[in-house]
Structures are given as C-alpha cells and as structure tokens.
TISE-265126 format. One line per field, with one value per atom (N, C-alpha, C): atom name; residue number from 1; x negated, y, z. Coordinates in steps of 0.001 Angstrom, whole numbers. Layout:
at <- [CA,...] .
i <- [NUM,...] .
c1 <- [X,...] .
c2 <- [Y,...] .
c3 <- [Z,...] .
***
This chain:
at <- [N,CA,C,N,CA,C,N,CA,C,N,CA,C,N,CA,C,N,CA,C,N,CA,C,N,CA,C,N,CA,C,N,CA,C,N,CA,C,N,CA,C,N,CA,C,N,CA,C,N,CA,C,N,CA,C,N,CA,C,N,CA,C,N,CA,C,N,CA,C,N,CA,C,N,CA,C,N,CA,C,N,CA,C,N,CA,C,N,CA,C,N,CA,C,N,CA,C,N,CA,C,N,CA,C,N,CA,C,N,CA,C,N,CA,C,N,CA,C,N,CA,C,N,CA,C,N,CA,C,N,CA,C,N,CA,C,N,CA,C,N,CA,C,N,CA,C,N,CA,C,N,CA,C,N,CA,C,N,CA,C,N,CA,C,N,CA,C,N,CA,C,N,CA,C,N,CA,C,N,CA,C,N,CA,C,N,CA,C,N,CA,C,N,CA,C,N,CA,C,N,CA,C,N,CA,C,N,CA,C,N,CA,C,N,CA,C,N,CA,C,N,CA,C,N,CA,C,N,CA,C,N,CA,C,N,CA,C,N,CA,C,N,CA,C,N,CA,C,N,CA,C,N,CA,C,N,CA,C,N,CA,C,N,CA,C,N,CA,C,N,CA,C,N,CA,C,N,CA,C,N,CA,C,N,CA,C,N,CA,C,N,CA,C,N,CA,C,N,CA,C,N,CA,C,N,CA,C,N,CA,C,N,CA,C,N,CA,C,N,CA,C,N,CA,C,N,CA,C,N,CA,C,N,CA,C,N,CA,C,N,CA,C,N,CA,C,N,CA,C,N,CA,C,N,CA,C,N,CA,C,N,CA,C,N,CA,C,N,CA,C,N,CA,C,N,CA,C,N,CA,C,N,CA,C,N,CA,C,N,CA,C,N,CA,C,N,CA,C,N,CA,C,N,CA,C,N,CA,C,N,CA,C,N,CA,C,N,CA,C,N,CA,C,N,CA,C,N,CA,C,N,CA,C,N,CA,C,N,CA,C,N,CA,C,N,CA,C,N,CA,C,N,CA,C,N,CA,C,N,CA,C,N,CA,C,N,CA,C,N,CA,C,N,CA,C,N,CA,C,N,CA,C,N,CA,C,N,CA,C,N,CA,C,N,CA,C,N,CA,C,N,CA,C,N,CA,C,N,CA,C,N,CA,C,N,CA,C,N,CA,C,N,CA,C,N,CA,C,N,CA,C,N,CA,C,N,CA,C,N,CA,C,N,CA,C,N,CA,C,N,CA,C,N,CA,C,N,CA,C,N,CA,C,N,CA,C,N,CA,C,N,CA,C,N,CA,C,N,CA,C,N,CA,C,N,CA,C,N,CA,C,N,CA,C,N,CA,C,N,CA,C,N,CA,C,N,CA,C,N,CA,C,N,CA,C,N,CA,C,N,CA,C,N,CA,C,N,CA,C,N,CA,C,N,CA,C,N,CA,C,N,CA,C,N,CA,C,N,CA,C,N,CA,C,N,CA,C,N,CA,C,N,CA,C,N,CA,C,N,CA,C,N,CA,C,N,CA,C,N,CA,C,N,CA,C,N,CA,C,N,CA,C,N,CA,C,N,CA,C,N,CA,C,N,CA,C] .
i <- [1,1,1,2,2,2,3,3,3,4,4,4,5,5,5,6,6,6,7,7,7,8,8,8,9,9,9,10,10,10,11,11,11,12,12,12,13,13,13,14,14,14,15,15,15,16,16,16,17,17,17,18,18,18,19,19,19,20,20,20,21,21,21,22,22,22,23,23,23,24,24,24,25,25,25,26,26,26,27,27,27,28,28,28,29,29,29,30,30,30,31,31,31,32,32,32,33,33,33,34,34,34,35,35,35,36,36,36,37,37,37,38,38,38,39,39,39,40,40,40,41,41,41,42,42,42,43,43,43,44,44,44,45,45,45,46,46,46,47,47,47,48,48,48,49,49,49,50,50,50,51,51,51,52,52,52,53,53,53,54,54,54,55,55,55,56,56,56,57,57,57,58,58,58,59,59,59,60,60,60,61,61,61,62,62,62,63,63,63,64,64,64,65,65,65,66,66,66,67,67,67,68,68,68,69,69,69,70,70,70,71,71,71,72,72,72,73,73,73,74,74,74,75,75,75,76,76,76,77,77,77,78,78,78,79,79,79,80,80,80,81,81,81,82,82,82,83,83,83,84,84,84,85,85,85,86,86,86,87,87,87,88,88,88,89,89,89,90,90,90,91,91,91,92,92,92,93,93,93,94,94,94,95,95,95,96,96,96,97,97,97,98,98,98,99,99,99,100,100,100,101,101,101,102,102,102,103,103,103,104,104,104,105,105,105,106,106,106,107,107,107,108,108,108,109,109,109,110,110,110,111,111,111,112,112,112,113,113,113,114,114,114,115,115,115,116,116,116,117,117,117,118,118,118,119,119,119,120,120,120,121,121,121,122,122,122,123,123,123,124,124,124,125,125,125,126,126,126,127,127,127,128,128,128,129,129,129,130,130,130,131,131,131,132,132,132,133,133,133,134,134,134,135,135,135,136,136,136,137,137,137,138,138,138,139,139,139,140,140,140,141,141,141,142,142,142,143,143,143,144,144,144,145,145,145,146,146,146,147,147,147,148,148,148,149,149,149,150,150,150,151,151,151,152,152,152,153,153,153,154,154,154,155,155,155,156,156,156,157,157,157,158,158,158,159,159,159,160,160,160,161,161,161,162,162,162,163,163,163,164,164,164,165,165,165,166,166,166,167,167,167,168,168,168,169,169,169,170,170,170,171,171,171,172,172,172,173,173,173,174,174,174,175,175,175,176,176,176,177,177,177,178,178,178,179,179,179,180,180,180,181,181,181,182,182,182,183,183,183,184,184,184,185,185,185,186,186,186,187,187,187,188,188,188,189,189,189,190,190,190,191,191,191,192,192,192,193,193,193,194,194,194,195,195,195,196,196,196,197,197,197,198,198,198,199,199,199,200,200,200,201,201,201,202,202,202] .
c1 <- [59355,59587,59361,60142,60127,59347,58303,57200,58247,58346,59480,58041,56575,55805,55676,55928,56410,55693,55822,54464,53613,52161,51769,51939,52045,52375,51228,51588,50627,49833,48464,48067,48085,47413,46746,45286,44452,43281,42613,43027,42869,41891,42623,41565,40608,40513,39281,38223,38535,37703,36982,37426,37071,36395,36478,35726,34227,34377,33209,32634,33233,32214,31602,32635,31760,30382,30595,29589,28282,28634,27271,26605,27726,27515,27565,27843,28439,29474,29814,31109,31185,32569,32774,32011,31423,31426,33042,33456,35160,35401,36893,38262,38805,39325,40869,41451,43140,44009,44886,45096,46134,47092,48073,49396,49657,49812,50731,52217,52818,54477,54500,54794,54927,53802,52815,52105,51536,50652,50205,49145,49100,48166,46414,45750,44392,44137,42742,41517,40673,40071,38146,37497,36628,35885,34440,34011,32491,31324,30120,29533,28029,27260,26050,26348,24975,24255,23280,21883,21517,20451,19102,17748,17200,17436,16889,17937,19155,20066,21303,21628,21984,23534,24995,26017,26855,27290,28523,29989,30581,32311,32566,33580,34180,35315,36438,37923,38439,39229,40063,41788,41862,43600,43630,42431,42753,42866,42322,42342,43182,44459,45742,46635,46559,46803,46028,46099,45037,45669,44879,44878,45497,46066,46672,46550,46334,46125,47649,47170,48755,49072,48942,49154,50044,49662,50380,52123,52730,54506,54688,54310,54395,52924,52983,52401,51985,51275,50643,50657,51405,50778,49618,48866,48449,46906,47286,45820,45630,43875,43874,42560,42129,40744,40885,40256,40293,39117,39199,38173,38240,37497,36989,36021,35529,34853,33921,32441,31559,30816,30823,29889,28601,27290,26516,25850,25647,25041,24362,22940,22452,23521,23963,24269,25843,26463,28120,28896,29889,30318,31836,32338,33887,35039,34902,35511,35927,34883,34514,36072,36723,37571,38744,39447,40920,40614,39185,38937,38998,38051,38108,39068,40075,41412,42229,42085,42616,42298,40640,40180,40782,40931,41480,42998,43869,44819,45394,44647,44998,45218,44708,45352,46731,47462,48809,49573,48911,49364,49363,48375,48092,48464,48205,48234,46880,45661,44717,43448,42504,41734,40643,40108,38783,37400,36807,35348,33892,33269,31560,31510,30771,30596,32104,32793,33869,33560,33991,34121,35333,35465,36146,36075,37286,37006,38393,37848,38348,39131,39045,39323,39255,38317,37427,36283,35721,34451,34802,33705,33320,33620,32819,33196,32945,33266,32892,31879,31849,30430,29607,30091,29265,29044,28149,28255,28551,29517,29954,31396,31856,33598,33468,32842,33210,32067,32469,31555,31730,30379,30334,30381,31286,31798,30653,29504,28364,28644,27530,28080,27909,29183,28919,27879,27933,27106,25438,25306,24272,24287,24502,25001,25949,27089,27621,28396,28039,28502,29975,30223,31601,32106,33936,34063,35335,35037,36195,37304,38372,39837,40068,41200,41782,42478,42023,42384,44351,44803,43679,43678,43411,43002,41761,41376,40165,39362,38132,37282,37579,37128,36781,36237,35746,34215,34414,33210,32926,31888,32542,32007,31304,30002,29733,30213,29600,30248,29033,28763,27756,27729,27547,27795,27367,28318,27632,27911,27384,27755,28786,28733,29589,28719,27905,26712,26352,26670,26025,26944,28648,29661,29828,29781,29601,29043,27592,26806,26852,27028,27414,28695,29636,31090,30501,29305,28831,27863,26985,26270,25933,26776,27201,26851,27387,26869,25383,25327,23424,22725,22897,22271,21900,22963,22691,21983,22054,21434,19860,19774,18579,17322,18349,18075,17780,18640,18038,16967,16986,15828,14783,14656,13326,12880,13734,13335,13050,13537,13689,14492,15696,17033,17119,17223,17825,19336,20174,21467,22001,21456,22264,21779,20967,20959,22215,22671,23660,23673,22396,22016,21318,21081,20091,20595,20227,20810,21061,21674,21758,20380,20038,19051,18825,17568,17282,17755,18618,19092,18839,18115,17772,16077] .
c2 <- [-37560,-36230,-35175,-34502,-33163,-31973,-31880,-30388,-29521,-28631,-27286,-26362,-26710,-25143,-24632,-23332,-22551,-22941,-22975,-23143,-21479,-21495,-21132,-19708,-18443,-17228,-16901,-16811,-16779,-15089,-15345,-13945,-13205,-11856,-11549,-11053,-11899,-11421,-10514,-9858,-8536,-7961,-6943,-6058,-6549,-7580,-8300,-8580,-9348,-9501,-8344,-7015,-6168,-5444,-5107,-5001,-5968,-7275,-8090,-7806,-7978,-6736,-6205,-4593,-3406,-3466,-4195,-4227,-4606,-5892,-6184,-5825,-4744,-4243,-2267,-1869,-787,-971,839,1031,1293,323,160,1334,915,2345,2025,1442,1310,64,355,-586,-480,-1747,-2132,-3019,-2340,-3861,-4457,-5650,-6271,-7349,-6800,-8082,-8652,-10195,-10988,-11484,-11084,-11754,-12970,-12908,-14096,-14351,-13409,-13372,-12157,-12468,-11076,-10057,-9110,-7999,-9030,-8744,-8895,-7746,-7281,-6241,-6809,-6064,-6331,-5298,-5686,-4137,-4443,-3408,-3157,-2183,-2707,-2475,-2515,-1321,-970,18,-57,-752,-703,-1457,-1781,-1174,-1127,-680,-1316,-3023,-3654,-4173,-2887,-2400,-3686,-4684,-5359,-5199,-5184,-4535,-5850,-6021,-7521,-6734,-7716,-7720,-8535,-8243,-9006,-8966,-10086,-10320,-9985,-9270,-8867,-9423,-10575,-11358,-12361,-13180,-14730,-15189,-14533,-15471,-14913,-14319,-14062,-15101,-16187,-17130,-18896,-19607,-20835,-21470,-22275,-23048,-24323,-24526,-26253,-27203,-28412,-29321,-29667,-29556,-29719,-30917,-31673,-33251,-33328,-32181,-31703,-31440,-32642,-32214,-30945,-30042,-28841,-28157,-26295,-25713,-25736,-25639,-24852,-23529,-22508,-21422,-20768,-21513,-21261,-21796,-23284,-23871,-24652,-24385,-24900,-24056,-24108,-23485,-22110,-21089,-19679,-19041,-18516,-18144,-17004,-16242,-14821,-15275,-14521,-14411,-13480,-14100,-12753,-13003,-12426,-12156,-10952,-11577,-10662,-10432,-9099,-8984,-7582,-7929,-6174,-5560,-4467,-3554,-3742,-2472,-2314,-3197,-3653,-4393,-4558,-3143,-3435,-4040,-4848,-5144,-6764,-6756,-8343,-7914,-7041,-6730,-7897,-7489,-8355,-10006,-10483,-12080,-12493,-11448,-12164,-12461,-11030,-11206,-12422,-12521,-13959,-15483,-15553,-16499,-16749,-15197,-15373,-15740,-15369,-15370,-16663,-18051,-19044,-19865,-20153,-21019,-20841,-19181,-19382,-19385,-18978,-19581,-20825,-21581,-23175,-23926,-23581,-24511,-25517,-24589,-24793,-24583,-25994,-25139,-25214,-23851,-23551,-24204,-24532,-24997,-25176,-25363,-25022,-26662,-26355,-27361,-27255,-26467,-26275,-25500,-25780,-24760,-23809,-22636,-22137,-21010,-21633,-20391,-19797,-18517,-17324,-17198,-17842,-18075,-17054,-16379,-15436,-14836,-13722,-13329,-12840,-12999,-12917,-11309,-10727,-9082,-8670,-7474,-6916,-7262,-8227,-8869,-9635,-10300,-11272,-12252,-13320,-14739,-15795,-15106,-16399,-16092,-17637,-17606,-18325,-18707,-19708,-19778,-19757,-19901,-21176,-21176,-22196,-21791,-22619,-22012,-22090,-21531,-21755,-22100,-22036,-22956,-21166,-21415,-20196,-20196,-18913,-18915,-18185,-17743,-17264,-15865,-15493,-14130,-12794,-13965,-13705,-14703,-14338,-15446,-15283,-17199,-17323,-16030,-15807,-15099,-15480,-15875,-16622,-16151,-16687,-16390,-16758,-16423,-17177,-18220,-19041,-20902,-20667,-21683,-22944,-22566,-20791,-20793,-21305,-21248,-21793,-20654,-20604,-19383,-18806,-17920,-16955,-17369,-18024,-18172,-17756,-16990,-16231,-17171,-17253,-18010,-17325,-17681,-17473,-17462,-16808,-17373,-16825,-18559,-18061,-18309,-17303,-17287,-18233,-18801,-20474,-19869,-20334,-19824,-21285,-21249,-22457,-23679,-23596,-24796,-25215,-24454,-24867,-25591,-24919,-25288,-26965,-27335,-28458,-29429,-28983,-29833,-30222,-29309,-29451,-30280,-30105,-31108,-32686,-32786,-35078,-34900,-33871,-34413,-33657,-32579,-32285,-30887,-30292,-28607,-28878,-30089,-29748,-29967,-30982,-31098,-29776,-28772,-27541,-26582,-26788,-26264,-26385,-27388,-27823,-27068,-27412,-26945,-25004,-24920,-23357,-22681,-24366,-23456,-23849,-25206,-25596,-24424,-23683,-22827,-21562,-21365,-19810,-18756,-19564,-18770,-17647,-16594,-14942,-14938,-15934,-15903,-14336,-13300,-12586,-11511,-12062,-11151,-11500,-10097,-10183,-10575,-10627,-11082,-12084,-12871,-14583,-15262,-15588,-17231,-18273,-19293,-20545,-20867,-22027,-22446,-23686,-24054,-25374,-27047,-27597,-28745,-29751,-29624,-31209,-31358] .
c3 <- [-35729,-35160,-36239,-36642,-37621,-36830,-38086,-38053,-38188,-37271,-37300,-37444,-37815,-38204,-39421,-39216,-40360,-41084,-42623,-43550,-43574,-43622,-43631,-44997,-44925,-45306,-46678,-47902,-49008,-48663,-48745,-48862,-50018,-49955,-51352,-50564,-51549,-51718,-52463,-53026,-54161,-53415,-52312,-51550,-51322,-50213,-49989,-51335,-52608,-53256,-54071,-54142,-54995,-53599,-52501,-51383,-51423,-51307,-51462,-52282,-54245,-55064,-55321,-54108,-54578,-53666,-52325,-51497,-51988,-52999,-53899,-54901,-55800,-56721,-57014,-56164,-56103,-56385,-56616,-57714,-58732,-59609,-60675,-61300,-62799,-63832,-64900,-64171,-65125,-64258,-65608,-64929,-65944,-66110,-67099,-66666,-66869,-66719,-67981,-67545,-68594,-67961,-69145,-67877,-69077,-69070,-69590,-69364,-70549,-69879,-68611,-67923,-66936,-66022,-66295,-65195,-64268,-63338,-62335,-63525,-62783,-63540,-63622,-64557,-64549,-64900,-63465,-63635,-63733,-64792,-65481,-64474,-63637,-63382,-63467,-64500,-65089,-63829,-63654,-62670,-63985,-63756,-64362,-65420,-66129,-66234,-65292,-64905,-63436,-64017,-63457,-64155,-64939,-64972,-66019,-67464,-67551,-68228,-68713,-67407,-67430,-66490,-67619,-67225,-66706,-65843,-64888,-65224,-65414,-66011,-65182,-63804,-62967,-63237,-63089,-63361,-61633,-61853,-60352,-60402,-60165,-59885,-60531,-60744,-61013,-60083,-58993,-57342,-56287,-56621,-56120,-55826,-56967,-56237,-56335,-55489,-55629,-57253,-57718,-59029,-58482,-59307,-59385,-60352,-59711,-60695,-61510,-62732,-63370,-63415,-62466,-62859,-60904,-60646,-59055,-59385,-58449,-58645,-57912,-56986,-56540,-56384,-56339,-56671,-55006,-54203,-52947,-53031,-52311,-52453,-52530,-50939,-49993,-50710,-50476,-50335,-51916,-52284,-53742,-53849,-54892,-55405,-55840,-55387,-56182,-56737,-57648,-58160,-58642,-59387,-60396,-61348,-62224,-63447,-63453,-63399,-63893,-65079,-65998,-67049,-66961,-67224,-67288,-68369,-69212,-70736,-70774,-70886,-71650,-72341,-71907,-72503,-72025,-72160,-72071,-73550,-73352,-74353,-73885,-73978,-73019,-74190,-75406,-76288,-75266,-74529,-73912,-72930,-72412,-71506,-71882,-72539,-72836,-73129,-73813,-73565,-72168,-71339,-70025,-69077,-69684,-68597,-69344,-70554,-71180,-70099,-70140,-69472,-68080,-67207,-65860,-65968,-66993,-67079,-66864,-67609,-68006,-67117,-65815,-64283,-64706,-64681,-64306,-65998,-67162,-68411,-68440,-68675,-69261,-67538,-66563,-65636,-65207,-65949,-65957,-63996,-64135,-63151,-63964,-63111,-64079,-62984,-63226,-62236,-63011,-62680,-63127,-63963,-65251,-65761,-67172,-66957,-67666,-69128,-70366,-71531,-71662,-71703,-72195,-73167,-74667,-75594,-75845,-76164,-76220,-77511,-78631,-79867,-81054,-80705,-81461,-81088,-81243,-80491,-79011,-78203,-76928,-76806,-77686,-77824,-79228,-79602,-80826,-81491,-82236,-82919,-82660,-81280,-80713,-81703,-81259,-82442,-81303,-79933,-78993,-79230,-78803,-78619,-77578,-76724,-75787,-74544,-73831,-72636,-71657,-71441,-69868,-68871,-67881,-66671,-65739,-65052,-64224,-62824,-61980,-60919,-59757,-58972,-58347,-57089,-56634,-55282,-55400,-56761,-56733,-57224,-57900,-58148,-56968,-56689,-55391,-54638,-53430,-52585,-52128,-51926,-52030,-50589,-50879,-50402,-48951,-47703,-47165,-46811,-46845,-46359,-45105,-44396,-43371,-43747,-42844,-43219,-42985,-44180,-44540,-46148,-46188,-47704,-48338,-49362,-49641,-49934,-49865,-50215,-51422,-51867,-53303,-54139,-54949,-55811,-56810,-57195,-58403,-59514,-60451,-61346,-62675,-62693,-63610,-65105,-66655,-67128,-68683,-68714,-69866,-71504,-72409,-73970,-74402,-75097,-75657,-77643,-78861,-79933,-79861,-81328,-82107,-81726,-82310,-82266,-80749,-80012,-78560,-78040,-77967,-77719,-78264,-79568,-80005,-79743,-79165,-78604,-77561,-76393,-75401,-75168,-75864,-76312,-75741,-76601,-76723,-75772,-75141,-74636,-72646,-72494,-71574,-71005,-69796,-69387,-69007,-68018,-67735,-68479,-69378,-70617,-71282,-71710,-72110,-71502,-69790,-69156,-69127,-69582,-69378,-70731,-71647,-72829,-73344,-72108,-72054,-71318,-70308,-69751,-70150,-71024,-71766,-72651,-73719,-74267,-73721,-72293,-71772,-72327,-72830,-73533,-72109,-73151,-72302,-72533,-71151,-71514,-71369,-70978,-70877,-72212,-73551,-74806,-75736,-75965,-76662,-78269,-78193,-79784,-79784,-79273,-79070,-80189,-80595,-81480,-81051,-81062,-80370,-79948,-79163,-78426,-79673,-79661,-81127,-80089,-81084,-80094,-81056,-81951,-82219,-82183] .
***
C-alpha cells in the first residue's frame, strides 16, 4: 500500500535559535555575517564581556539545515543532527569571527558532521595571534541547553568549542579527546586564556 503522506515541510530554525541565545545570554554586543559561494549566510553573534570578562562567539545558520552523513545516498531535509558553535575566551577577539563561520560553514562545504569529541582546524590562527589553529569539538548541554524543534526534527545543540595549540592537536591525534580532557583538567588548564601554553603531555 503506498504512503500518500506528505513528507514532512523543512523548517528554519534561525529565529528560534538566536531567541534561545539571547534568553541565556542577553543581547548581542555585535554581529557579523559571512556567505560562502554555495552556501546559506553564517552569523557570529558576540555576547559580553560578562563580569568575570569572559566574551561567547555563537555561530547563527549552521543549524538551518540538519548535517548528513556523507556516506548518505540522499540528503534529509528535515531530520539529521543540528548544531551551532560556541567559543568562550577572556577578552573580545572578533578576528576569531570569519574562522568560526568557516567551521559552521563546513556541514554544507565538506559534507561534514560535526559532534563532540571531533578536531577541527581552521588552518591558521584561531584569531589575531592566537598560538591555536584547531579546536575540540566539546560535548554540548552545559553551557546551553539543547534547543527542541517540532518533530521529527532533531534538537539544536550547541557545541562547545575548545583551543587546542599545535602540540595538543597532535597529541590528542594518537591518544584521544578525553584523554586531553583529562589532561586539562589534571593541570587545571584555563581553557578559556587566550594566552595559555599547551598543557605538559609527556
């Protein structure tokens, strides 16, 4: 017997997620966008600095539409994993703007999904002078909580996203994200100083 039900209607979640946001964060102290040939707009929107002078860079339109596994013969509109990007760092560092919309960009460039436990680099500095190119993707839900859709989309999640240097990145490569995790918190690495040095890994 043939399903005559309609397939289900792609949303946009834009409003909703920059609503969820501001609710947790206020409002923006900025905004930038950037478009890549062939793909949707990416917004950065900057929130702080807070009292303990600690500024969040959220990505606004990686999660416009769900991610696919590229090994998938068709795309889902609808249903699939969505996500955003937050970075958190003492101090304003809006050079960090155009890497991140890079990072969000890449689901619908590379055909990439992004999820916790993931590396991704930027292929130069993080921002103006950083000594990171690459970050680990963190596990969401603590910073801010996932954000739900009407079924059968999949929720929001906002993913962390933390400065790894050269050396960390490497290491982390053979021996894994909790491993590194672990390693930062043995030392009490301040992931969010913009000037830290790698964490000591041997």
């Amino acid at each position: 017997m043939l399903d005559l039900t309609p397939p289900p209607e792609p949303i946009d979640p834009i409003p909703l997620v920059e609503a969820h946001v501001v609710a947790a964060f206020g409002e923006p102290s900025g905004r930038a966008g950037v478009t890549f040939v062939g793909t949707d707009r990416i917004e950065v929107l900057r929130f702080g600095p807070d009292e303990g002078g600690v500024v969040r860079y959220v990505t606004l339109g990686m999660s416009r539409s769900p991610m696919t596994d590229p090994a998938a013969a068709l795309a889902d509109p609808v249903r699939g994993p969505r996500a955003e990007l937050v970075l958190s760092v003492r101090g304003a560092h809006d050079t960090v703007l155009r890497p991140l919309a890079v990072l969000a960009a890449s689901p619908q460039v590379e055909g990439v999904v992004v999820a916790s436990g993931a590396s991704l680099d930027v292929g130069g500095p993080l921002w103006e002078g950083a000594a990171f190119s690459a970050v680990l993707v963190a596990e969401p839900g603590g910073l801010l909580p996932d954000l739900g859709l009407p079924e059968p989309a999949e929720p929001v999640r906002f993913l962390p996203l933390l400065p790894m240097t050269a050396a960390e990145t490497a290491w982390k490569r053979v021996h894994g994200a909790e491993a590194l995790q672990e390693r930062w918190l043995e030392h009490g690495t301040d992931l969010r100083d913009p000037g830290r040095k790698a964490v000591p890994l041997t």
